[in-house]
C-alpha positions in Angstrom: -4.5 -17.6 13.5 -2.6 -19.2 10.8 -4.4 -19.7 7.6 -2.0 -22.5 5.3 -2.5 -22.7 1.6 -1.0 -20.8 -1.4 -4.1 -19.0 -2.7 -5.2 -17.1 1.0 -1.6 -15.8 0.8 -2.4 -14.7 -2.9 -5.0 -13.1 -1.7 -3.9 -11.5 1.3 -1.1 -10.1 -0.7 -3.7 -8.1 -3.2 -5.5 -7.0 0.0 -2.3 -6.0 1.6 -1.1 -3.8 -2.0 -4.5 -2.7 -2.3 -4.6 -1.3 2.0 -0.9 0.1 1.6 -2.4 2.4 -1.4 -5.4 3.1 0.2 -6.9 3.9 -2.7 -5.6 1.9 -6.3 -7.5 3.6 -9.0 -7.2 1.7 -12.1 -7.4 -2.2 -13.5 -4.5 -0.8 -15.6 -2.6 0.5 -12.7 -3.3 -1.9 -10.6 -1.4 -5.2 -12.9 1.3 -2.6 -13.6 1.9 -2.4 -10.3 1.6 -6.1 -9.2 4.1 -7.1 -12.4 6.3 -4.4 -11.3 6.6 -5.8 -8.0 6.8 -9.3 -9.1 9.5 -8.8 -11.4 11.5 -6.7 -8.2 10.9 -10.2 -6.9 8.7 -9.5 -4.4 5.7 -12.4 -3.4 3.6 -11.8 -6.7 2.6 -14.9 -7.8 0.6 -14.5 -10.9 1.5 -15.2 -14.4 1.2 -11.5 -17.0 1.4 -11.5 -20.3 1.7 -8.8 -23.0 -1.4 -7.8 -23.9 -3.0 -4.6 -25.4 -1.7 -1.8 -23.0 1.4 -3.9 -21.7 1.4 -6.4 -19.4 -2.0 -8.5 -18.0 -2.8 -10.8 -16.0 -6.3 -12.9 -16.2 -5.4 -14.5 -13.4 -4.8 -11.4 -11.0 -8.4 -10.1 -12.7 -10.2 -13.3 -11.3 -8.6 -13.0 -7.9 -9.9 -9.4 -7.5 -13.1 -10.6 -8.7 -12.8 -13.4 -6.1 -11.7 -10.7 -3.4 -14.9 -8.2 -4.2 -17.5 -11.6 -4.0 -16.1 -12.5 -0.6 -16.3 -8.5 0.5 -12.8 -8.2 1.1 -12.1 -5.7 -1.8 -14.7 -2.5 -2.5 -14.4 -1.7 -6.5 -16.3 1.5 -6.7 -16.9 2.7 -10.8 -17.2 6.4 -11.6 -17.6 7.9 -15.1 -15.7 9.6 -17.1 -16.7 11.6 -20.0 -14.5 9.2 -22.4 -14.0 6.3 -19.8 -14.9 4.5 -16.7 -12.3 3.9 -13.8 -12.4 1.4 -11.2 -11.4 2.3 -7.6 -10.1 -0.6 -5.0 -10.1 -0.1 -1.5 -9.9 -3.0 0.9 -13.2 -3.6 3.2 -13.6 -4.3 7.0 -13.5 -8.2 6.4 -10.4 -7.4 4.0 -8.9 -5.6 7.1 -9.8 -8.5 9.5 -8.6 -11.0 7.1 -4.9 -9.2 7.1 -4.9 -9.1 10.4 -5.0 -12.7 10.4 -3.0 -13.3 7.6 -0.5 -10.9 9.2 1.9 -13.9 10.5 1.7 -16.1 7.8 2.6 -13.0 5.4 5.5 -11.8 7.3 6.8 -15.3 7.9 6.7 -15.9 3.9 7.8 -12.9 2.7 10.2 -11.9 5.2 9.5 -8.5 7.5 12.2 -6.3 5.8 11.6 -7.4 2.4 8.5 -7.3 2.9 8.5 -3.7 4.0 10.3 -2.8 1.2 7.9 -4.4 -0.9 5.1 -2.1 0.2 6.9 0.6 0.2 7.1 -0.1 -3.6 3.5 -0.4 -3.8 3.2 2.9 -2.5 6.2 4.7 -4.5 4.2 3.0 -7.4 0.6 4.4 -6.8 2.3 7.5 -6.9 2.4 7.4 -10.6 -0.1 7.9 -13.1 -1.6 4.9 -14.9 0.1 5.8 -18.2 4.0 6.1 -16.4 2.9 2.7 -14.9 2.1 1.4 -18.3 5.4 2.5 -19.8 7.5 1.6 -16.7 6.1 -2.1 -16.8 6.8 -2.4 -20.8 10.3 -1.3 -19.9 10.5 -4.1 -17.9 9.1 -6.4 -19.6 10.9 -5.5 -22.9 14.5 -5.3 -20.9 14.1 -8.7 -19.1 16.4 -10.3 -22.4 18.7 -7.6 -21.7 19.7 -6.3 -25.1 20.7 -2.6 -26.0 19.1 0.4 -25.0 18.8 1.8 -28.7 17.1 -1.8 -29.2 14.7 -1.5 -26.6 13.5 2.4 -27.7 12.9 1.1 -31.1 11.1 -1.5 -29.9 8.7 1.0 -27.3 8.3 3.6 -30.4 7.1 1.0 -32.7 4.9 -1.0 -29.6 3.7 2.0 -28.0 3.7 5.2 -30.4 2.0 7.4 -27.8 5.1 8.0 -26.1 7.5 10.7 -27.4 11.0 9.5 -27.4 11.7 11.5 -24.6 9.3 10.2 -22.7 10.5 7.0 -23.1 13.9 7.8 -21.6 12.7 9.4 -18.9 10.8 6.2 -17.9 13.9 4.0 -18.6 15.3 6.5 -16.3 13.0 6.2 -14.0 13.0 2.0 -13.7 16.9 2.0 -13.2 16.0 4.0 -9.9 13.3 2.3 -9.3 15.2 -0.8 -10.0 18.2 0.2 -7.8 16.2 1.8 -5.0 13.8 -1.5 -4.7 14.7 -4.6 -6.6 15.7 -7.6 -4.0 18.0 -9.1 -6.5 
């Protein structure tokens, strides 16, 4: 079955990153990982912005939120003792709308790309929240290009709560990242 129109293949994509995970845990971690992919130019579709703790995207919010009222996506909320985290995992109807989104996902994004791209995905959910949150300001700080020295000025004065050698160690970690998965 082939379902045509921008917005299922939106939405199958999220399921599809949220399935190869098996388990995102995080709102956080879950845009840093979609802008990550999208600027590896892989089919991401929605527009971030910098916000607060790096890139956002209202957009990607309401398209979960559109995924958990149709009972495609499960967001399960545990409690912290300082903060709450959200858990995705994708439902039986999520799994039996990828299965027929399946053709139309592979004939849009390619099957070796799009392998590639979840293979990402996963590399990614590997990482904690807070690497995810410093890998995807490096990326959005370096898409101008510019100097290095520029660009760990710019993380120390956006995001004090990473040590200077921290912050090299993520911009080491992107340009494998970047090298490893970016289809450009």
């Amino acid at each position: 079955m082939s379902f045509n129109g921008h917005m299922f293949e939106k939405y199958a994509v999220i399921c599809k990153v949220i399935d190869a995970c098996g388990t995102l845990s995080g709102r956080k971690k879950f845009h840093k990982i979609m802008y990550i992919c999208k600027e590896s130019n892989y089919p991401i579709h929605e527009t971030f912005k910098w916000a607060n703790y790096g890139v956002y995207s209202s957009e990607l919010s309401g398209e979960i939120e559109t995924l958990q009222s149709s009972g495609f996506v499960n967001e399960i909320q545990s409690k912290n003792s300082s903060y709450t985290t959200y858990d995705y995992t994708i439902s039986n109807d999520g799994k039996l709308f990828l299965d027929k989104m399946k053709e139309d996902l592979l004939q849009n994004c390619g099957g070796e790309s799009f392998g590639r791209f979840l293979n990402l995905v996963k590399r990614l959910n590997q990482h904690s929240s807070r690497d995810l949150e410093l890998f995807s300001s490096i990326v959005f700080l370096s898409k101008d290009g510019g100097e290095q020295e520029d660009l760990i000025s710019l993380l120390e004065y956006l995001k004090p709560k990473y040590p200077r050698s921290e912050i090299l160690k993520g911009i080491y970690a992107v340009g494998e990242l970047r090298s490893e998965f970016n289809t450009t």
